[in-house]
C-alpha positions as a Markdown table, in Angstrom:
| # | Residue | x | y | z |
|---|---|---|---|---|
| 1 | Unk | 92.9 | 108.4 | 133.5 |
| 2 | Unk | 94.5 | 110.5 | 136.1 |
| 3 | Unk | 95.1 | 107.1 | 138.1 |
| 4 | Unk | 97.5 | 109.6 | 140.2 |
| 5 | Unk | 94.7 | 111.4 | 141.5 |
| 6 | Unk | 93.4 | 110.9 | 145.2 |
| 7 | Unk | 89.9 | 109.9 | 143.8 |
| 8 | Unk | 91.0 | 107.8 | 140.8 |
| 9 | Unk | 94.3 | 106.0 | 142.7 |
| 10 | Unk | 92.3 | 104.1 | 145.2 |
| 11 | Unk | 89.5 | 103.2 | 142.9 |
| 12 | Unk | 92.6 | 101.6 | 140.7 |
| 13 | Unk | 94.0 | 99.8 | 143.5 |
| 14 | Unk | 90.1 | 98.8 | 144.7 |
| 15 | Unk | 89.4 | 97.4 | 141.3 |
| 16 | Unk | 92.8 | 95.1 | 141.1 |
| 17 | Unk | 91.8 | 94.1 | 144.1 |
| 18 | Unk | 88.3 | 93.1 | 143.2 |
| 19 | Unk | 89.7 | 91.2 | 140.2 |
| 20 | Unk | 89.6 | 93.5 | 137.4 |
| 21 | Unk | 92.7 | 93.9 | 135.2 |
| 22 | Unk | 93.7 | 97.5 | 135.4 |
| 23 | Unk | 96.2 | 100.1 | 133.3 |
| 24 | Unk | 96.0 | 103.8 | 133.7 |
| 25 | Unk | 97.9 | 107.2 | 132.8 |
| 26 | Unk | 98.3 | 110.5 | 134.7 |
| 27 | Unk | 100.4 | 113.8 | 133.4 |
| 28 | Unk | 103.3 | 113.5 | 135.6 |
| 29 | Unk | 105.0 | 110.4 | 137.4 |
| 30 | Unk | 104.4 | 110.6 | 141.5 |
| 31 | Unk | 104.7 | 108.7 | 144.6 |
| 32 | Unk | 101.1 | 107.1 | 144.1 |
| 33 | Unk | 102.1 | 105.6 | 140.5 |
| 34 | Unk | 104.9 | 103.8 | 142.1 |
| 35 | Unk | 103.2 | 102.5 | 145.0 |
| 36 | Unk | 100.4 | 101.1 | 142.4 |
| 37 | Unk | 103.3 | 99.7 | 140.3 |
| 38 | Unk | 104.2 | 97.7 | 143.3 |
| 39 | Unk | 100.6 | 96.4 | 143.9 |
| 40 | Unk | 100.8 | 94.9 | 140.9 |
| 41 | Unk | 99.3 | 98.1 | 138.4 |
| 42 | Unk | 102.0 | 97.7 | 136.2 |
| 43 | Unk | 100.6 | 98.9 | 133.0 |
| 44 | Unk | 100.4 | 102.5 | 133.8 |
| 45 | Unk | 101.8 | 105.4 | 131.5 |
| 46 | Unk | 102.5 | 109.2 | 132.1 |
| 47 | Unk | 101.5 | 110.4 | 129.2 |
| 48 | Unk | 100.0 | 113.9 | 128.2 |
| 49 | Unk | 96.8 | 114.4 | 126.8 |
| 50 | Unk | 98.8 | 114.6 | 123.6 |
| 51 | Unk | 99.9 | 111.6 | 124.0 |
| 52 | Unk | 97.4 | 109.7 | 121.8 |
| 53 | Unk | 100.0 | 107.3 | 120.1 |
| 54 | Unk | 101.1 | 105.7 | 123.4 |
| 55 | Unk | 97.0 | 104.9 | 124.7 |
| 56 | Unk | 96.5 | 103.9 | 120.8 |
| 57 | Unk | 99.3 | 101.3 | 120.5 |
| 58 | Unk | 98.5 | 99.8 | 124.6 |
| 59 | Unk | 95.1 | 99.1 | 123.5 |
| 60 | Unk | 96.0 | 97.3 | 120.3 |
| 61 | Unk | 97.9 | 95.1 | 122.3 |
| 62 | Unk | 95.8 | 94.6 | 125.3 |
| 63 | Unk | 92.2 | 96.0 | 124.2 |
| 64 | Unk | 90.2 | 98.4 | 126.7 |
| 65 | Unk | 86.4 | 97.6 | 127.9 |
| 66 | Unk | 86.4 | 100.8 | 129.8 |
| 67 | Unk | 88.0 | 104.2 | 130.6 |
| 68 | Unk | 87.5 | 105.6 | 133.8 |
| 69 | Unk | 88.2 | 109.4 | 134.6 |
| 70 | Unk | 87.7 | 112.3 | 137.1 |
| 71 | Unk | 85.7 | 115.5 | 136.7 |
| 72 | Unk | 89.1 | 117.3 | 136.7 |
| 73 | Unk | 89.9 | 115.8 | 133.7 |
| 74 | Unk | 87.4 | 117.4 | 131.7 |
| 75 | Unk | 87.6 | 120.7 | 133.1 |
| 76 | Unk | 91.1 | 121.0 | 132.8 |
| 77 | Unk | 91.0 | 120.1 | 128.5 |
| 78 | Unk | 87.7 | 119.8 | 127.6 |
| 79 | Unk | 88.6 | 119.1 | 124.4 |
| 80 | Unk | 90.8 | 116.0 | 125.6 |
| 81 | Unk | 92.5 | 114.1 | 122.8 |
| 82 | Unk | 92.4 | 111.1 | 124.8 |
| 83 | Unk | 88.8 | 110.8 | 125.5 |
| 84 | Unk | 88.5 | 111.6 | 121.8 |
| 85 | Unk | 90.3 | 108.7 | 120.7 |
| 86 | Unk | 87.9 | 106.3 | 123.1 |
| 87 | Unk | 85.0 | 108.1 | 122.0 |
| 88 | Unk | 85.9 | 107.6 | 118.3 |
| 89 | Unk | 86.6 | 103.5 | 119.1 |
| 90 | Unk | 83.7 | 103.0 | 120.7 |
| 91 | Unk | 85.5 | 102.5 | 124.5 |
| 92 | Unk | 82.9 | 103.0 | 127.2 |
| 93 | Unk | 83.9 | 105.9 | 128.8 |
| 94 | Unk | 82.6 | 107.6 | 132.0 |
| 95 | Unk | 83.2 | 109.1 | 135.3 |
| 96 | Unk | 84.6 | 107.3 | 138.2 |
| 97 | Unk | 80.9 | 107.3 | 139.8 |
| 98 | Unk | 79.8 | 104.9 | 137.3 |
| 99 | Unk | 82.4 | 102.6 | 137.5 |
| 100 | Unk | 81.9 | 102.7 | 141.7 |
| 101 | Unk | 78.4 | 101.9 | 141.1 |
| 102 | Unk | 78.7 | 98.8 | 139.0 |
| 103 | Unk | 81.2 | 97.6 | 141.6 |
| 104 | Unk | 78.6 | 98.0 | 144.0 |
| 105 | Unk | 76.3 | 95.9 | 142.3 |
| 106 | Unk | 79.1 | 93.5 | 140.9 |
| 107 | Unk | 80.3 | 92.4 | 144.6 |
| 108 | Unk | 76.4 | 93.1 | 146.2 |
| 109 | Unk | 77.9 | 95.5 | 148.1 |
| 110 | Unk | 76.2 | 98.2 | 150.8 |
| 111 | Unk | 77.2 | 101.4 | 150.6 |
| 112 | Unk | 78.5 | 103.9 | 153.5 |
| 113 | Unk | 78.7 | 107.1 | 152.0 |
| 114 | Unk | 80.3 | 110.1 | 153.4 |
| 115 | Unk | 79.2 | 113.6 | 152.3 |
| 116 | Unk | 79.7 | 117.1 | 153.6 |
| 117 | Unk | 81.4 | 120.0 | 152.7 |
| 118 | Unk | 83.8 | 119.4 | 155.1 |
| 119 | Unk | 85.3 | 116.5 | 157.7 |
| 120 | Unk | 84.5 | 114.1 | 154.8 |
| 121 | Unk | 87.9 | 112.4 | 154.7 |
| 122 | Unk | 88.2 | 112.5 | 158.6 |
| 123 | Unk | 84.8 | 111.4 | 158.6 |
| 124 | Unk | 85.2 | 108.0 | 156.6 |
| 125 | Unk | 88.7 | 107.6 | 158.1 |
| 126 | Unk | 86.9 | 107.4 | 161.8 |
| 127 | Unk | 84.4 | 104.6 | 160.4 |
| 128 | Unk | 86.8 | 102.7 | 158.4 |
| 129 | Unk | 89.2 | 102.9 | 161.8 |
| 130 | Unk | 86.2 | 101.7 | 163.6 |
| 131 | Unk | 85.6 | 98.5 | 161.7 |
| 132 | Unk | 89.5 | 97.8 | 162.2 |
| 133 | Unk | 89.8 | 98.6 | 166.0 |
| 134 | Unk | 87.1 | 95.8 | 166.4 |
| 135 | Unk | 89.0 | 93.5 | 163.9 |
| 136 | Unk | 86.1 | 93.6 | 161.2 |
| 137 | Unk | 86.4 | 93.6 | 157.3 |
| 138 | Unk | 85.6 | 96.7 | 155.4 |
| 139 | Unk | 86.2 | 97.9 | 151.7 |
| 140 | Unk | 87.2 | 101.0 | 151.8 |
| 141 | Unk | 88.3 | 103.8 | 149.2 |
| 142 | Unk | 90.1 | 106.6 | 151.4 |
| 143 | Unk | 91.7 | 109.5 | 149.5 |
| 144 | Unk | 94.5 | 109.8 | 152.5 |
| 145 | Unk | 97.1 | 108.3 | 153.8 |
| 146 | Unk | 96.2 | 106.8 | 157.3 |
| 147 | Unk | 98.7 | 104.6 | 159.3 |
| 148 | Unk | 95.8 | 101.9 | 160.1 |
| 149 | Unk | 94.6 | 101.0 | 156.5 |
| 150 | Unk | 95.7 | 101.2 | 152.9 |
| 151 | Unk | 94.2 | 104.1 | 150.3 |
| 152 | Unk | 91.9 | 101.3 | 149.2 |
| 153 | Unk | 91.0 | 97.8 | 150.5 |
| 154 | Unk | 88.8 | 95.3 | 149.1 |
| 155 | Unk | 87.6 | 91.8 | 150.7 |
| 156 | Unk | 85.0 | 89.8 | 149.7 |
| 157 | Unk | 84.0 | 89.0 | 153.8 |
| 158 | Unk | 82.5 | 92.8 | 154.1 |
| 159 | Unk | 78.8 | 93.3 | 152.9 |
| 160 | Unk | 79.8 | 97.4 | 153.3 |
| 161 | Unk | 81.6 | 100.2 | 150.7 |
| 162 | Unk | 83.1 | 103.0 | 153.1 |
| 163 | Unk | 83.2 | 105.7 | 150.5 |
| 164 | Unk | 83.7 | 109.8 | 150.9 |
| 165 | Unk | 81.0 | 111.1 | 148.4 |
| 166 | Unk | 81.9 | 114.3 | 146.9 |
| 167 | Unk | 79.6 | 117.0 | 145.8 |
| 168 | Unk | 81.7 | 118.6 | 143.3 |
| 169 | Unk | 80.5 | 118.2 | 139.5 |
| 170 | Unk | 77.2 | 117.0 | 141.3 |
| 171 | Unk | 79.1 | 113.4 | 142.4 |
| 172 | Unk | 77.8 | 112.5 | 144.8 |
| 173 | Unk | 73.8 | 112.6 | 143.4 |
| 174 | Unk | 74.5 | 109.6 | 141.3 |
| 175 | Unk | 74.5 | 106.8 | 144.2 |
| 176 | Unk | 71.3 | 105.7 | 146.2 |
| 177 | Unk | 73.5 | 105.0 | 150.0 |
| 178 | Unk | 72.3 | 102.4 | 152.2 |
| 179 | Unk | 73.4 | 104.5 | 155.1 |
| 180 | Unk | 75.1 | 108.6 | 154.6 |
| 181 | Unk | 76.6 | 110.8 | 157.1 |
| 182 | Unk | 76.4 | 114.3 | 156.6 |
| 183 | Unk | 79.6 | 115.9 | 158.2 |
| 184 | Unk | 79.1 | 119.3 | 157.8 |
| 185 | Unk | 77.5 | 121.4 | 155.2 |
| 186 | Unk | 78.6 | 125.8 | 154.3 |
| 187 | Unk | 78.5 | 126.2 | 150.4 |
| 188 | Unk | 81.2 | 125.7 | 148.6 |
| 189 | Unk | 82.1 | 124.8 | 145.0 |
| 190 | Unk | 81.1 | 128.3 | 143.5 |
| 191 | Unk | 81.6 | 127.1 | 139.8 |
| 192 | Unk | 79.5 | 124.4 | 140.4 |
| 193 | Unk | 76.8 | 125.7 | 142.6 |
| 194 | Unk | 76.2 | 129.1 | 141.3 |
| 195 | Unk | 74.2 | 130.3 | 144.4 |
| 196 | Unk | 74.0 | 129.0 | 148.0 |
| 197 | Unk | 70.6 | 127.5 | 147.3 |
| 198 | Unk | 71.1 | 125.1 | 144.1 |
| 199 | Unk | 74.1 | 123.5 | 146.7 |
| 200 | Unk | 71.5 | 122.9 | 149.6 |
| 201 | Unk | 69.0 | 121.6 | 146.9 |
| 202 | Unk | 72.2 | 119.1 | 145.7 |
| 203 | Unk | 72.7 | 118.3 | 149.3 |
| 204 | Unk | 68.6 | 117.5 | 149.9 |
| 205 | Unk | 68.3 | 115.2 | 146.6 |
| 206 | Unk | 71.4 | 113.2 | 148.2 |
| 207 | Unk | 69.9 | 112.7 | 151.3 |
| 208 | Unk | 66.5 | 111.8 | 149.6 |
| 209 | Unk | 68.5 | 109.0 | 147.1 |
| 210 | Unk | 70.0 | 107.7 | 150.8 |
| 211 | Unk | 67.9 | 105.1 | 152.9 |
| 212 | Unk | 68.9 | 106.0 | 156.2 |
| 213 | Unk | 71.1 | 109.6 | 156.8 |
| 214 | Unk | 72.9 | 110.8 | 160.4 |
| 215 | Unk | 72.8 | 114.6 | 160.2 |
| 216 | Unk | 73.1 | 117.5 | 162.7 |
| 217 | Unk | 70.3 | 119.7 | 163.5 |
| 218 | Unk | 72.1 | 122.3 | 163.2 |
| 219 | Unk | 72.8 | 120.7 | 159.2 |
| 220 | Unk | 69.3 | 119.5 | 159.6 |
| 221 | Unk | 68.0 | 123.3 | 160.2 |
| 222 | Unk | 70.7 | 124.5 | 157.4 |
| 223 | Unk | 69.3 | 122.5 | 154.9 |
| 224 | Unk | 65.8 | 123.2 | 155.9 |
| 225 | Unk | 64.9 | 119.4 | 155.7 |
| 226 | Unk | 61.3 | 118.5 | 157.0 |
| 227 | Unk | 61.4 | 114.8 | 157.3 |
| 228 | Unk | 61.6 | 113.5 | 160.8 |
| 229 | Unk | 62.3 | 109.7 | 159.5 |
| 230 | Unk | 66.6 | 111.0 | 159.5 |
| 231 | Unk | 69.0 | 110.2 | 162.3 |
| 232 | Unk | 69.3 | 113.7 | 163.5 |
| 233 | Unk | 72.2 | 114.0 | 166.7 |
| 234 | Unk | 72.1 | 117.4 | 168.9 |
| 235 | Unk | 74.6 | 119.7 | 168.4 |
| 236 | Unk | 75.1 | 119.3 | 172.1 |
| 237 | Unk | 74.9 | 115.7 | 172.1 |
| 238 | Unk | 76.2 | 115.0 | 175.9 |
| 239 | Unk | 77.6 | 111.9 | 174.6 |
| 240 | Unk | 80.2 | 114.6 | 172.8 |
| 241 | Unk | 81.8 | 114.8 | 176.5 |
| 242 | Unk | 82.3 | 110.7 | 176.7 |
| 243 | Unk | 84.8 | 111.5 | 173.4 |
| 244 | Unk | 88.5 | 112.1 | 173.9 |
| 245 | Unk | 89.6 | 113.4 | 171.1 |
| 246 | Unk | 91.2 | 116.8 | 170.6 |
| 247 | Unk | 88.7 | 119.4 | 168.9 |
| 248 | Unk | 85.2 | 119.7 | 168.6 |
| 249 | Unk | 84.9 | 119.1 | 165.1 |
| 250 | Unk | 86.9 | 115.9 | 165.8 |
| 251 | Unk | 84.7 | 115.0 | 168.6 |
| 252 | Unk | 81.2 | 115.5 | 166.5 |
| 253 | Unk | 82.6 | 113.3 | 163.3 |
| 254 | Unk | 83.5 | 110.7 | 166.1 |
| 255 | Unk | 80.2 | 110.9 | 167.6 |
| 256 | Unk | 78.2 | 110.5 | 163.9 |
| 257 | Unk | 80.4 | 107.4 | 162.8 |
| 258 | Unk | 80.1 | 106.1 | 166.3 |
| 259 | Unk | 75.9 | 106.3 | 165.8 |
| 260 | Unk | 76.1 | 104.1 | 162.8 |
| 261 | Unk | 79.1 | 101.5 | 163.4 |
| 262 | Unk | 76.6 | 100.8 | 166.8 |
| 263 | Unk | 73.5 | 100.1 | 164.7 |
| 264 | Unk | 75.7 | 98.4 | 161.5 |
| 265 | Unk | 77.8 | 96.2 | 164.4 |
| 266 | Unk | 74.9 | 95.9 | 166.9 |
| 267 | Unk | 77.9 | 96.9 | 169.4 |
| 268 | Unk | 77.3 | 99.1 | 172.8 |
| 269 | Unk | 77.6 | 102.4 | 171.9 |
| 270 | Unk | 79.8 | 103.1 | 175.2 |
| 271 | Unk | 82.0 | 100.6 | 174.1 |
| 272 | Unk | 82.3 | 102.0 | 170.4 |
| 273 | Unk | 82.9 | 105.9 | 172.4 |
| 274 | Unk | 86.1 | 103.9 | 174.0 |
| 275 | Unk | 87.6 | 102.5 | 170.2 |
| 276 | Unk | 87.1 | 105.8 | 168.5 |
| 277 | Unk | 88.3 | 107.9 | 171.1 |
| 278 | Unk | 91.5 | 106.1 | 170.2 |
| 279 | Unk | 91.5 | 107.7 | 166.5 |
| 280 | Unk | 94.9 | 108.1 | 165.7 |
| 281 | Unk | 94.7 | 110.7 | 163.0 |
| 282 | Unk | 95.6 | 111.0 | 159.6 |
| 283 | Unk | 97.9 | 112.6 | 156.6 |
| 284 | Unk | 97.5 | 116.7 | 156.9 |
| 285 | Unk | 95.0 | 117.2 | 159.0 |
| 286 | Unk | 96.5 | 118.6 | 162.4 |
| 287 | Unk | 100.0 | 116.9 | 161.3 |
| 288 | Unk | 103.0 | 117.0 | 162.9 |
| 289 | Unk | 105.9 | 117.9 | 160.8 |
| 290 | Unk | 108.1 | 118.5 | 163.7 |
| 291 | Unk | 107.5 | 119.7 | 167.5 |
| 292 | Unk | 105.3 | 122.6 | 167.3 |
| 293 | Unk | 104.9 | 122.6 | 163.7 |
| 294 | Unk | 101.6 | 121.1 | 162.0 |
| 295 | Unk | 100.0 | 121.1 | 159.0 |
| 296 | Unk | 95.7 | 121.1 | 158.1 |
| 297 | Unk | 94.1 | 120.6 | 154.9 |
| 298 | Unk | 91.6 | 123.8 | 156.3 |
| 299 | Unk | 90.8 | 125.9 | 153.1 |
| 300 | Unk | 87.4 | 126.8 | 153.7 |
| 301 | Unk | 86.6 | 129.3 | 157.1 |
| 302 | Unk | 84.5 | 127.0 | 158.8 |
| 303 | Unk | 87.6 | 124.2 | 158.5 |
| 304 | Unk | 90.2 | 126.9 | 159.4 |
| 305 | Unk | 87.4 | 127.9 | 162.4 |
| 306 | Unk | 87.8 | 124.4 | 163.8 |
| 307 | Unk | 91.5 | 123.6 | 162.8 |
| 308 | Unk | 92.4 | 126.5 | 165.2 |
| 309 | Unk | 89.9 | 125.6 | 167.8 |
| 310 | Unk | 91.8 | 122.4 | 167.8 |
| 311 | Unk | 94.9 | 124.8 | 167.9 |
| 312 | Unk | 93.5 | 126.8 | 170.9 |
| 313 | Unk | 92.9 | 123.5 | 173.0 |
| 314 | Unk | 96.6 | 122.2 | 172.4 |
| 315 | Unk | 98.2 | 125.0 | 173.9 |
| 316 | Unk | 95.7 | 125.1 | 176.9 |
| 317 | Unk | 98.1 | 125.6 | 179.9 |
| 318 | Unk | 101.4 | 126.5 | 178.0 |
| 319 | Unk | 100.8 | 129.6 | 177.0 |
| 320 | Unk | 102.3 | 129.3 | 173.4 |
| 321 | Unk | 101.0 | 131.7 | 171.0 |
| 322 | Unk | 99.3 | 130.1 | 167.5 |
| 323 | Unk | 101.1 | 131.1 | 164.9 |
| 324 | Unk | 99.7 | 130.5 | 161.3 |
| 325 | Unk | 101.0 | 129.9 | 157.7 |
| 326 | Unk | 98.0 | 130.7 | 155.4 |
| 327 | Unk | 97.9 | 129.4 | 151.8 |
| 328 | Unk | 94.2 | 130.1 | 150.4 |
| 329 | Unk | 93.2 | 126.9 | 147.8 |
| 330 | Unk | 92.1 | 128.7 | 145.0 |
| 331 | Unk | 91.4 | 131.9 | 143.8 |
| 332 | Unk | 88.0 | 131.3 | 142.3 |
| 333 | Unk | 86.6 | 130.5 | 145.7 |
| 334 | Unk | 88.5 | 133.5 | 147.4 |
| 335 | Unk | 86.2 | 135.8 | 145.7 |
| 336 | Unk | 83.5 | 134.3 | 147.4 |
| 337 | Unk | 84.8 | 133.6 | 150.7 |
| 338 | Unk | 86.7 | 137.3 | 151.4 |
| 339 | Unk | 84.3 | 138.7 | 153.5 |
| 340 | Unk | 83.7 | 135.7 | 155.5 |
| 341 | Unk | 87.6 | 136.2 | 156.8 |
| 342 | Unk | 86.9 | 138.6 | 159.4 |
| 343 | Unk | 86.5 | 136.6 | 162.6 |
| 344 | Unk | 87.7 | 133.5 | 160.8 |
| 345 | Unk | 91.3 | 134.2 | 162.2 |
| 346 | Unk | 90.7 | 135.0 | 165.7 |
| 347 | Unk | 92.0 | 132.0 | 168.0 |
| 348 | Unk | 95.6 | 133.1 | 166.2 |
| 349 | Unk | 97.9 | 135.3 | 167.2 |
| 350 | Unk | 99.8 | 136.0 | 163.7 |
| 351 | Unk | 99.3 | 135.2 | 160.4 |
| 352 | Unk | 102.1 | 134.4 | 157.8 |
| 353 | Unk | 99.7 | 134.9 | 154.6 |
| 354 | Unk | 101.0 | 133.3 | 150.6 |
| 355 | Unk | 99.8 | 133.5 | 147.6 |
| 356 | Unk | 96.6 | 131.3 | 146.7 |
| 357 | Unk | 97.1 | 127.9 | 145.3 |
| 358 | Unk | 95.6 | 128.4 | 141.9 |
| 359 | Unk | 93.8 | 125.4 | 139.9 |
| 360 | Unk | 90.4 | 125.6 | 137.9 |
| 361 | Unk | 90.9 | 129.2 | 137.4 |
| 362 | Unk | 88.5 | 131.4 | 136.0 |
| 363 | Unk | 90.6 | 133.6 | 133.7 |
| 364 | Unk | 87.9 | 136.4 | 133.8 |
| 365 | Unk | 88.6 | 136.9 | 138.1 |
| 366 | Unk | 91.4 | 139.1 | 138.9 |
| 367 | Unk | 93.7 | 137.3 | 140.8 |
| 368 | Unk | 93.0 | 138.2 | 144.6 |
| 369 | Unk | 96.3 | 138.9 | 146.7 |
| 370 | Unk | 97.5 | 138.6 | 149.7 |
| 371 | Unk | 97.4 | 141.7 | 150.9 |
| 372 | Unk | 93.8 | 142.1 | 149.4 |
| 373 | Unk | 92.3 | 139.3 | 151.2 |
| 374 | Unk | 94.2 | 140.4 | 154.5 |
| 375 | Unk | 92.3 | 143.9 | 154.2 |
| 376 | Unk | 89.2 | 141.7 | 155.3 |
| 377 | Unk | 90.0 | 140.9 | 158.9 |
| 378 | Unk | 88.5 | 142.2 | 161.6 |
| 379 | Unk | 92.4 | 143.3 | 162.7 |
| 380 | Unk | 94.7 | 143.2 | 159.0 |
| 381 | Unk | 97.9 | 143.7 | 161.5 |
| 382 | Unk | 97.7 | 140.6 | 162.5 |
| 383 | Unk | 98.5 | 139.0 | 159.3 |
| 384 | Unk | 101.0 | 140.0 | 156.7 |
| 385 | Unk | 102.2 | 139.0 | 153.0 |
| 386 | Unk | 104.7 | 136.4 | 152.9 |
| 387 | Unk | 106.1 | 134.0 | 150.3 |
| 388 | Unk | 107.3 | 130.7 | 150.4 |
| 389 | Unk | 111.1 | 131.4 | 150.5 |
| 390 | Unk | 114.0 | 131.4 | 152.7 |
| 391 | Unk | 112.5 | 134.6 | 154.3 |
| 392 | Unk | 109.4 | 132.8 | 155.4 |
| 393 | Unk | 111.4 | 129.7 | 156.7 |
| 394 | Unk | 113.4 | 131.6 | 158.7 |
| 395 | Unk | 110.4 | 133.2 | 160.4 |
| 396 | Unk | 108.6 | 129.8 | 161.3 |
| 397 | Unk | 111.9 | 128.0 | 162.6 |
| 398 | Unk | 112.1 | 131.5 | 164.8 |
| 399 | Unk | 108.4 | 131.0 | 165.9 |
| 400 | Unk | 109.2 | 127.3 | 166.4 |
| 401 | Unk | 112.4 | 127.6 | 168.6 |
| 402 | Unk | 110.5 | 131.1 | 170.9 |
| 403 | Unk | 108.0 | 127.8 | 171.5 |
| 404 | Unk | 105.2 | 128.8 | 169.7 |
| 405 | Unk | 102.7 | 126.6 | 167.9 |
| 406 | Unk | 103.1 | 126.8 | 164.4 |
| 407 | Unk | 99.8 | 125.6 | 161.7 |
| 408 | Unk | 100.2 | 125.5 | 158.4 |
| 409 | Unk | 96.5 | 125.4 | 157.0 |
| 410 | Unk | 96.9 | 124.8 | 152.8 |
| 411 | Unk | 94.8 | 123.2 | 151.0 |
| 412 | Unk | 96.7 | 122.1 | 147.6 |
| 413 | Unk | 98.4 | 119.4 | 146.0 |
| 414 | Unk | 101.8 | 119.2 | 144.1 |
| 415 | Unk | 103.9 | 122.4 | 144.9 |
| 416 | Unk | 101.5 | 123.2 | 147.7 |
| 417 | Unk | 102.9 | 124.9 | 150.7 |
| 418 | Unk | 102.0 | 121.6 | 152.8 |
| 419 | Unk | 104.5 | 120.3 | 150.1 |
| 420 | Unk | 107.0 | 123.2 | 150.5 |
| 421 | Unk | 107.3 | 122.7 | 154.3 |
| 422 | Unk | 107.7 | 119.6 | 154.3 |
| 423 | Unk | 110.5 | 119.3 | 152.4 |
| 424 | Unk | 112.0 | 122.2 | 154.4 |
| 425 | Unk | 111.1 | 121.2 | 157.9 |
| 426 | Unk | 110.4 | 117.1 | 157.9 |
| 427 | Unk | 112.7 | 115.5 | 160.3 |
C-alpha cells in the first residue's frame, strides 16, 4: 500500500529484486509507479481507499500472503477500508519494518542503519556511494534519487542492508543494527514525541538495540549517553579538514560513513577521505535547478542552519547576496519550531517566505502564517510574505539575473514549492 511512497517504492523494487512477487496501490498515479512498472511491478493499482472492489477481485485471482504499508497510511484514514478488508480475510498485514526485518533474516543479511533527525538520506547516500566508488556490492533502500545507484538495489554478493531508519511512529526501535550512525539528533516529530525527552529516550533505546553505533559527542552529550563502548568522533575531528566537500554538515556525515566503510572494508582511512570527497550529491539537497538557483530539503532550523552555511561558503569570493525561498513543512511542527527562527536566517540576505506545506494536520492548531512566523526573527524586514505565483517567479528570475544566489529550502512532496519551481525554472 502506498508503493508510490519514498519508504514503500524502494522496499517494492528491493523485494522483486530479492525474488518476491510483488503488486501494490497508491492514491494517485506518479513517476515512481511507472518506473516500477518498467522493473517488472506490473500488478500495481491506483486505487482509493474506497476502492475495496478492485484489491478484492486482484486477490481472488492472484491470492495475497502479505500487505505491507507505511505509518502514513494509518494516520491519514485510520479507519482504512482496505486494511479492513485484509484484516477481515485473514492477510497478514503490517508495517514496512516488519517486512524489512524478515528480509534481513531471509537473505542473512547485516544491517547498516542510518538514524538521525537529520542528514539521514545524505547520510546513507555517502555510504552506499562509498561501497560503489570502490566497486563493492551493497543492498541498498535509498528514498532519493542519486545519479550513482538505483532507489533500491539488491544482490545476493553483499553480506550488508544500507538502510535510513526513521524515527517517526517509533520505526526505527523495531531493528537490532549490526552497525548505526547517528547523523544528527534536535527533536522533532512533535505528534509523536510529545516532549523533547520521550524523543532522546527513543533515540537511546535505538542505540542500545544497535551493536556497534558512530555518534558525535556533541549527539553523544545531547543524548546524555554514559556508555563509553560507542564510536564517538569529535566534533572537531581534524580529519574534517582532509574532506572536500562543500559544507560542514556535508563534511561531518562524510567523515561518520567514512569511520565505518574503513572498519566494514578494512580499507585506509586516507584512502576512503579521497573516494568520498568525490560525493557527487543527490536529488534536493543543495540542487541545481539552473545557475544560481538551488533547491534543499531543509525544513527543520538546524537543516536550514547548515543548508545556508553551505550557501555562505559558495558565494565566498563573489560577493552574491543569498537569497531564500522559504516553504515551512508542516504546520503542526511550526508551532513548535517559531521561536527557534530567530537566528536561524542569518547567513541570508532576504527571505521570500510561502505558505506551509500542510500534511498530518492537527485540526485543533490554528494555522500559523506567514507573516506570523516571520514576526519571530531576530530582523522580520528581512523576510516577507510571498506566494507561489507569477509574482514570486518574477522576483527570483530578477534575483537570478542581478547574480544572486537563489535557495529554495521546502520540505514537501506533490505540489511542493520544490515541485513548483521546478516546473517553472528547470532548464
Amino acid at each position: 500500500m502506498a508503493i508510490g511512497g519514498a519508504g514503500i517504492g524502494p522496499l517494492a523494487l528491493f523485494a522483486k529484486e530479492a525474488g518476491y512477487e510483488v503488486s501494490g496501490s497508491d492514491k494517485q498515479d506518479s513517476n515512481t509507479l511507472e518506473y516500477l512498472r518498467e522493473k517488472g511491478i506490473q500488478d500495481i493499482f491506483v486505487a482509493t481507499d474506497n476502492d475495496v472492489a478492485i484489491i478484492k477481485e486482484f486477490n481472488a485471482q492472484k491470492p495475497i500472503d502479505w500487505v505491507v504499508y507505511s505509518s502514513a497510511v494509518l494516520l491519514e484514514n485510520p479507519d482504512s477500508q482496505m486494511l479492513d478488508f485484509f484484516n477481515k480475510n485473514n492477510i497478514k498485514t503490517t508495517k514496512r519494518d516488519v517486512f524489512i526485518n524478515q528480509l534481513i533474516k531471509d537473505k542473512k543479511l547485516q544491517l547498516l542503519a542510518i538514524a538521525g533527525t537529520h542528514g539521514k538520506t545524505t547520510t546513507s547516500a555517502m555510504l552506499i556511494w562509498l561501497f560503489k566508488a570502490f566497486n563493492l556490492d551493497i543492498n541498498h533502500l535509498l528514498p532519493a534519487k542519486v545519479s550513482f545507484a538505483d532507489m533500491a538495489e539488491y544482490s545476493p554478493k553483499s553480506p550488508y542492508l544500507v538502510y535510513e531508519a526513521d524515527e517517526f511512529d517509533h520505526n526505527f526501535l523495531n531493528f537490532n543494527p549490526d552497525f548505526s550512525i547517528i547523523s544528527g539528533v534536535a527533536w522533532d516529530h512533535h505528534e509523536i514525541y510529545q516532549t523533547q525527552e520521550e524523543y532522546k529516550e527513543a533515540f537511546r533505546q535505538f542505540i542500545s538495540q544497535s551493536s556497534q553505533t558512530y555518534i558525535y559527542r556533541y549527539d553523544y552529550d545531547f543524548l546524555s549517553l554514559s556508555s563509553q563502548e560507542l564510536n564517538i568522533l569529535e566534533d572537531d575531528d581534524s580529519l574534517l579538514n582532509e574532506i572536500k566537500l562543500i559544507g560542514l554538515y556535508n563534511r561531518k556525515d562524510a567523515l561518520l560513513v567514512s569511520r565505518l566503510f574503513s572498519k566494514l572494508t578494512n580499507r585506509n582511512i586516507d584512502e576512503v577521505l579521497e573516494r568520498v570527497s568525490q560525493f557527487p550529491g543527490l536529488y534536493r539537497r543543495m540542487e541545481e535547478i539552473k545557475p544560481n538557483l538551488y533547491t534543499d530539503y531543509a525544513h527543520t532550523p538546524e537543516k536550514i542552519i547548515a543548508a545556508l552555511n553551505v550557501a555562505k561558503e559558495m558565494v565566498q569570493g563573489t560577493h552574491q547576496k543569498i537569497i531564500v525561498v522559504y516553504e515551512p513543512l508542516t504546520n503542526r511542527r511550526q508551532h513548535y519550531i517559531k521561536e527557534q527562527y530567530l537566528n536561524t536566517f542569518k547567513n541570508a540576505d532576504h527571505i521570500y517566505w510561502v505558505d506551509s506545506y500542510l500534511a498530518r494536520e492537527d485540526p485543533n492548531q490554528p494555522e500559523l502564517k506567514p507573516k506570523d512566523l516571520i514576526s519571530y526573527l531576530s530582523n522580520p524586514n528581512m523576510a516577507e510574505e510571498a506566494h507561489m505565483d507569477q509574482s514570486l517567479k518574477l522576483e527570483i528570475q530578477k534575483q537570478i539575473d542581478s547574480g544572486n544566489l537563489v535557495v529554495a529550502l521546502s520540505g514537501g512532496g506533490g505540489n511542493s514549492l520544490d515541485e513548483w519551481l521546478r516546473s517553472n525554472f528547470k532548464t
